[in-house]
C-alpha positions as CSV (number, residue, x, y, z in Angstrom):
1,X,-17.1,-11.2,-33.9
2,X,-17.6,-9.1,-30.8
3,X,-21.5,-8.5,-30.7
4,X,-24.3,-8.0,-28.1
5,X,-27.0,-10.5,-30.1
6,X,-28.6,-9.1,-26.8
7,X,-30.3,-5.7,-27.5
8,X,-32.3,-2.4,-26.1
9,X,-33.5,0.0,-28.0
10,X,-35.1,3.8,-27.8
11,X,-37.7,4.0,-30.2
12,X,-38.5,7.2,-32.6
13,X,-42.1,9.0,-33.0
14,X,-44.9,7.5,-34.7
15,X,-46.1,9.6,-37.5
16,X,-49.8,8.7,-37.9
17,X,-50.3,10.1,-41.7
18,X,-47.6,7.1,-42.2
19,X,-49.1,4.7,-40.3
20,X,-51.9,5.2,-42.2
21,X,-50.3,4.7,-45.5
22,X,-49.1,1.5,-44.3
23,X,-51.3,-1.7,-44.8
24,X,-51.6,-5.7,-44.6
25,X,-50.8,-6.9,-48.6
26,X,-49.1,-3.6,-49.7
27,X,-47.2,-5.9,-52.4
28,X,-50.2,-8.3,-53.3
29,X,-50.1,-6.7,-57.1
30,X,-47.0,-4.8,-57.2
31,X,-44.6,-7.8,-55.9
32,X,-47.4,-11.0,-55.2
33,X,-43.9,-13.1,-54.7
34,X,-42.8,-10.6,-52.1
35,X,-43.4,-12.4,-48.6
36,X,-43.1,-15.8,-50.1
37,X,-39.0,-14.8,-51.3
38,X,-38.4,-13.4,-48.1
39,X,-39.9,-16.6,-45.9
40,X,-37.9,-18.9,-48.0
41,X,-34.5,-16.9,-48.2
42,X,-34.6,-17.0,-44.2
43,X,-35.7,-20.7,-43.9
44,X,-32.5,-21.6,-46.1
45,X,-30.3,-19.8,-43.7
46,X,-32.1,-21.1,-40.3
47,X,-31.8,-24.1,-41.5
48,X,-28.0,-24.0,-41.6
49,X,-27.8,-21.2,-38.8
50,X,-30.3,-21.0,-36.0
51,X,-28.5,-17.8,-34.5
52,X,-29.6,-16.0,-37.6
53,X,-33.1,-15.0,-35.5
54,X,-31.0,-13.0,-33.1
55,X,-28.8,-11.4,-35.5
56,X,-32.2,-10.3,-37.4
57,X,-33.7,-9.1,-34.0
58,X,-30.7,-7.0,-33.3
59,X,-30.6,-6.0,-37.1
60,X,-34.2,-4.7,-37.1
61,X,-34.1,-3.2,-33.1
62,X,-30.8,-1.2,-34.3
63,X,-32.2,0.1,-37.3
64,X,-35.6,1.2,-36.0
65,X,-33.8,2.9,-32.8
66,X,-31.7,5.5,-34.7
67,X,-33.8,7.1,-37.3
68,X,-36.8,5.0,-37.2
69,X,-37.5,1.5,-39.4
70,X,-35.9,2.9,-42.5
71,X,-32.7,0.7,-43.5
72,X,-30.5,3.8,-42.7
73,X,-28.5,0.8,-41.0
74,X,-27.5,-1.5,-44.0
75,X,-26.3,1.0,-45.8
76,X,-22.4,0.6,-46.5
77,X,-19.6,3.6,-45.4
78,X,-17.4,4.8,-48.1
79,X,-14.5,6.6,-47.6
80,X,-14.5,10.2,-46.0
81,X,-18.7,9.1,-45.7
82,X,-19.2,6.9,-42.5
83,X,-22.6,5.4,-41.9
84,X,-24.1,4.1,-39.0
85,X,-22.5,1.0,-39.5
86,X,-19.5,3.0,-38.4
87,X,-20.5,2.9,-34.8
88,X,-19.2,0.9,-31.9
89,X,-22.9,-0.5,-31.4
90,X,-23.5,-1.2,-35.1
91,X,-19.9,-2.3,-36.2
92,X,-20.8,-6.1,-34.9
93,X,-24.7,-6.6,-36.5
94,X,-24.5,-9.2,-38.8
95,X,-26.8,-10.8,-40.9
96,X,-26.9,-8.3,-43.8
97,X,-26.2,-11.1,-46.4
98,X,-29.5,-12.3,-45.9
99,X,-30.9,-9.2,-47.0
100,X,-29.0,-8.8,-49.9
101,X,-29.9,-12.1,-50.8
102,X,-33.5,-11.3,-50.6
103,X,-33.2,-7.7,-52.2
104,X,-31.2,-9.9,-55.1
105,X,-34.3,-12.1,-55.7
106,X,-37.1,-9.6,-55.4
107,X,-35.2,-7.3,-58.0
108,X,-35.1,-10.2,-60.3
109,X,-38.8,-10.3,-60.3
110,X,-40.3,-6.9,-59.3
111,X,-37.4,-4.4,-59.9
112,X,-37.5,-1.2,-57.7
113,X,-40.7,-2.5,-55.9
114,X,-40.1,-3.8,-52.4
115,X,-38.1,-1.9,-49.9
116,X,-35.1,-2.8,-48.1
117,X,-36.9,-1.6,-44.9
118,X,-40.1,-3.7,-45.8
119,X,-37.6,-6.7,-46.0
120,X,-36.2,-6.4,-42.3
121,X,-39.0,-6.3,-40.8
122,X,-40.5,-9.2,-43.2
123,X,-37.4,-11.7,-42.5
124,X,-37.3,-10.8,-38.7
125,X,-40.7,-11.7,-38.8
126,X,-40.0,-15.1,-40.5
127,X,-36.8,-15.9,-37.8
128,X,-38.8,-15.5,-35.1
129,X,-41.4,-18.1,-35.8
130,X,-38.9,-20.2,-37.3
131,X,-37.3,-20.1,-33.9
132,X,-40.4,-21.3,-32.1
133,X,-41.8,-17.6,-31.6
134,X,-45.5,-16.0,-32.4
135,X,-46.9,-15.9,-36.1
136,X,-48.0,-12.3,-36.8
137,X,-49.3,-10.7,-39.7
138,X,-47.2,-6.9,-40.5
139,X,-48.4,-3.9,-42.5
140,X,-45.5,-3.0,-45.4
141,X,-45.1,-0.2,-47.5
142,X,-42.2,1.2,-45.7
143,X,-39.7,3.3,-47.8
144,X,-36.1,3.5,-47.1
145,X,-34.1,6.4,-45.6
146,X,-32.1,9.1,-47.8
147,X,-29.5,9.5,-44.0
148,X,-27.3,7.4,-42.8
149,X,-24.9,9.3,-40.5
150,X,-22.8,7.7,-37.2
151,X,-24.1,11.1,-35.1
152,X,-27.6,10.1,-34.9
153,X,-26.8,6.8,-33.3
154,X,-26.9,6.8,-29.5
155,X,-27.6,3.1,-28.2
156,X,-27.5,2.7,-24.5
157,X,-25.4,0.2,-22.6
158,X,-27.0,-3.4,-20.8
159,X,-26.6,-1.7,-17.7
160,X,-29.2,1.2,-17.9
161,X,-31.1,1.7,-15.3
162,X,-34.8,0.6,-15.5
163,X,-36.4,3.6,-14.8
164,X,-34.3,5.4,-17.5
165,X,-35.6,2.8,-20.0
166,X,-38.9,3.4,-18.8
167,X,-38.9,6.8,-19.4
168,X,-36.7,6.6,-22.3
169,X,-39.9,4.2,-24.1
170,X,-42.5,6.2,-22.6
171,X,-41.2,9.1,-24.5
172,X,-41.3,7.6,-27.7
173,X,-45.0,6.4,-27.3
174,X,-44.2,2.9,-25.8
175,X,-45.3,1.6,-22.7
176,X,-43.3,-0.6,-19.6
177,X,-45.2,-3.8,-21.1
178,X,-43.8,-2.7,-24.5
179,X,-40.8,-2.2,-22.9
180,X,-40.3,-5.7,-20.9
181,X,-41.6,-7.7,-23.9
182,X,-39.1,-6.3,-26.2
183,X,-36.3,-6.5,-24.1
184,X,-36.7,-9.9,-22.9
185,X,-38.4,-11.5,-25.8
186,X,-35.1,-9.8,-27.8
187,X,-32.7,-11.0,-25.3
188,X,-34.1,-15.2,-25.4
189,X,-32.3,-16.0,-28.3
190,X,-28.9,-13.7,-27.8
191,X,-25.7,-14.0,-26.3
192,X,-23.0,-11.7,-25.4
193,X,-19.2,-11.5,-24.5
194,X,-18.0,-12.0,-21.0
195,X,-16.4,-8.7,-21.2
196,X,-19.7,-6.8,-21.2
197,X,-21.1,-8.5,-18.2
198,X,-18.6,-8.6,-15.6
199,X,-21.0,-6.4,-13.2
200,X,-23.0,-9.7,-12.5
201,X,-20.1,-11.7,-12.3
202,X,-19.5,-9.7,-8.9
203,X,-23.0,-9.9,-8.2
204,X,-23.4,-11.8,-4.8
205,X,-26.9,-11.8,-5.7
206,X,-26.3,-13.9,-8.9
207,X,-27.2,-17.8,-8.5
208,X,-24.2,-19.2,-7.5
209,X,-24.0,-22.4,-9.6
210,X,-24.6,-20.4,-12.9
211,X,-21.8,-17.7,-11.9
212,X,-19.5,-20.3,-11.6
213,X,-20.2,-22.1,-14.8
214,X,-19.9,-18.3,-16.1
215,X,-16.7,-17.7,-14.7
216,X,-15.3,-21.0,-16.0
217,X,-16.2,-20.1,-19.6
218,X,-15.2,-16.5,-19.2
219,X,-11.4,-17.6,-18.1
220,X,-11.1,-18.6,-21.7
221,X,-9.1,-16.3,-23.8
222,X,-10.6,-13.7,-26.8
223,X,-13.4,-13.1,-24.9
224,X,-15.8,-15.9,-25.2
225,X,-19.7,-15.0,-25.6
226,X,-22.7,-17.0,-23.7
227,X,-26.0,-17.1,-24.1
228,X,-28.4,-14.7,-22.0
229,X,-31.0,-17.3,-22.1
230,X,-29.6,-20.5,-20.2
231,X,-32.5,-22.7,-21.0
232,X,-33.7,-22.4,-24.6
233,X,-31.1,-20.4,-26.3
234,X,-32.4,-21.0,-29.5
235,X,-36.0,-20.4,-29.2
236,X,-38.5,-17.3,-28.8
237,X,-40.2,-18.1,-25.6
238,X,-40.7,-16.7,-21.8
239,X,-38.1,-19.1,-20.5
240,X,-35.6,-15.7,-19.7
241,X,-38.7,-14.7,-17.7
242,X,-38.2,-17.6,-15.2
243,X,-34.5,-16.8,-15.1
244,X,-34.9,-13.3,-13.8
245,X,-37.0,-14.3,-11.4
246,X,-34.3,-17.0,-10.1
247,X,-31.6,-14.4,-10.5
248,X,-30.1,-15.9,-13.7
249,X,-30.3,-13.2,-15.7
250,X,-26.7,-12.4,-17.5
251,X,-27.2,-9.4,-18.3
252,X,-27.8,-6.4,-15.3
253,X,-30.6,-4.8,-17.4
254,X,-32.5,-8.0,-17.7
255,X,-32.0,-9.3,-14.1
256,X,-33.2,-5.6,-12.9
257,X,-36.6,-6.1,-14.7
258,X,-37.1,-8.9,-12.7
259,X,-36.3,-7.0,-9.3
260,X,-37.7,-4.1,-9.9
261,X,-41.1,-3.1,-8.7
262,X,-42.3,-1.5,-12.0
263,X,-41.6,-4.4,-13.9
264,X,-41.3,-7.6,-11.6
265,X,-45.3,-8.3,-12.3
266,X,-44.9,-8.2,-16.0
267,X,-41.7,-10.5,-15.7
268,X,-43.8,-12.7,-13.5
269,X,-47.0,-13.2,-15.7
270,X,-44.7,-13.5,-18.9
271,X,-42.6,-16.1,-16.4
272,X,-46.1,-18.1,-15.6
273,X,-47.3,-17.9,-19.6
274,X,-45.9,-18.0,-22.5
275,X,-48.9,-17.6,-24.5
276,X,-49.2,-14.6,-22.8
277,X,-45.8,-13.6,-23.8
278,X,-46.3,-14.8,-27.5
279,X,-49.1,-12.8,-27.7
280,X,-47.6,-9.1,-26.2
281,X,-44.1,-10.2,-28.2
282,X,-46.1,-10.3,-31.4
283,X,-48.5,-7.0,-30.7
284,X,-45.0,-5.1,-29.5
285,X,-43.2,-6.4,-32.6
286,X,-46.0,-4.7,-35.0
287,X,-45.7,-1.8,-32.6
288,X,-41.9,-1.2,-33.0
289,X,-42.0,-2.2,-36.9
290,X,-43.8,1.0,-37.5
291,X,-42.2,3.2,-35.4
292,X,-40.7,6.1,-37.6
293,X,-41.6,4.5,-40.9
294,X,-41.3,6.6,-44.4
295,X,-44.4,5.8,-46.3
296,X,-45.9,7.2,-49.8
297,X,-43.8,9.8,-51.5
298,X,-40.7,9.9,-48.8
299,X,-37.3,8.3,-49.2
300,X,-36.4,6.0,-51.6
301,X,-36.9,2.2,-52.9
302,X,-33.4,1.2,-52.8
303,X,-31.7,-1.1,-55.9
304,X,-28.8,-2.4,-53.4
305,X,-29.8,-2.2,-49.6
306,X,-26.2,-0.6,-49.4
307,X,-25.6,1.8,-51.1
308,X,-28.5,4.9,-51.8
309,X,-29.7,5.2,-55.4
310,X,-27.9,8.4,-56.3
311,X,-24.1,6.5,-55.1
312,X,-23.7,8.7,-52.0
């Protein structure tokens, strides 16, 4: 499967009259269950799968980047109706079998209650402290989206620049410390296909012993993939931040945030603390889970994360 378990996302306005209708417990009467289905659905598949906190990660950052956190992603084309599973970008996000397993449970006990967009961000939550990452607490009561249409998606490449991400977050509300946390604390447990980071390969700059270990595993045919973080592939931690500081970075995005002058401190203190880190990951997790969210009256509590309750 051709994927970028790597990600970078644009973020969507906040709407505070949703924020405020979000809150810590939304389900503790409607669904008490709710959080406690969704934990153990993801610990079954982390325990066979460790990868599935990346695929989560990119799941939830793809979702929330298009249209705001509102499942507009999991929902399934049809014929002559493409979704934005359609796109280039999207076509490779896997993981959508854990959600249907947690939307199939949850409807078993509180039918029509608990959002597909509620249970993102719940199980991405989960994966990342099952993969070593921060414990947070999120507000729920997210609804899900009544649009899912290929047009809306526009999801940059690894190679933007980082004062076009910069600007690019700061328009949608989200600072550079935002911005570095997501992108590195998204990019510690993903990996990505040789094809997509060739740019470094040529990179005199690029620690030599790791771009010849690259190159060896890249001269394998159907595009092999590698992980971005060298170190601790599998777990949510700084360790990346030490690699772009040692130019180790895969991925040109990632190394840049580590040269450039905008970002380097950030990469440095995350580099020199990962309790620091843990802590901005988890704030800039809550941040992004709201971003764009429909709350109260607005969309829809889906039946099948796929397909919209009136069948279009």
């Amino acid at each position: 499967m051709r994927s970028i378990t790597a990600l970078f996302f644009l973020f969507c306005f906040l709407a505070p009259s949703a924020l405020a209708q979000l809150r810590f417990g939304f389900y503790g009467r409607s669904c008490p269950r709710a959080e406690s289905i969704v934990a153990n659905v993801v610990a079954n598949r982390f325990r066979r799968d460790r990868s599935i906190t990346a695929a989560l990660l990119r799941m939830q950052f793809h979702d929330c980047f298009v249209r705001g956190c509102d499942a507009s992603l999991l929902i399934d084309p049809r014929p002559g109706r493409p979704s934005e599973k359609s796109t280039g970008p999207n076509a490779s996000v896997r993981g959508y079998e854990v959600i249907d397993e947690i939307k199939r449970q949850l409807e078993a006990v509180c039918p029509g209650i608990v959002s597909c967009a509620d249970i993102v961000a719940l199980a991405t939550r989960d994966a990342i402290k099952l993969a070593g990452g921060p414990s947070f607490l999120i507000k729920t009561g997210r609804r899900d989206g009544l649009r899912s249409n290929p047009a809306d998606v526009n999801l940059p490449g690894p190679t933007i620049p980082v004062s076009a991400s910069i600007q690019a977050f700061a328009a949608k509300g989200m600072s550079v410390n935002d911005m570095v946390t997501l992108i590195g604390g998204g990019h510690s447990v993903g990996s990505i296909h040789c094809s997509l980071f060739q740019d470094r390969l040529n990179d005199p700059a690029m620690d030599r012993s790791l771009n010849a270990q690259l190159r060896n595993t890249c001269s394998a045919p159907n595009d092999p993939s590698v992980f971005l973080d060298q170190r601790t592939p599998f777990v949510v931690d700084n360790a990346i931040y030490g690699e772009m500081q040692r130019q180790r970075a895969v991925m040109r995005i990632d190394q840049n945030l580590g040269l450039d002058g905008s970002t380097r401190g950030i990469v440095s203190s995350f580099a020199q603390s990962n309790s620091l880190f843990r802590q901005r990951f988890a704030q800039a997790m809550e941040k992004m889970g709201a971003i764009g969210v429909l709350t109260g009256s607005a969309g829809e509590i889906r039946r099948n994360c796929r397909v919209f309750n009136n069948g279009r």
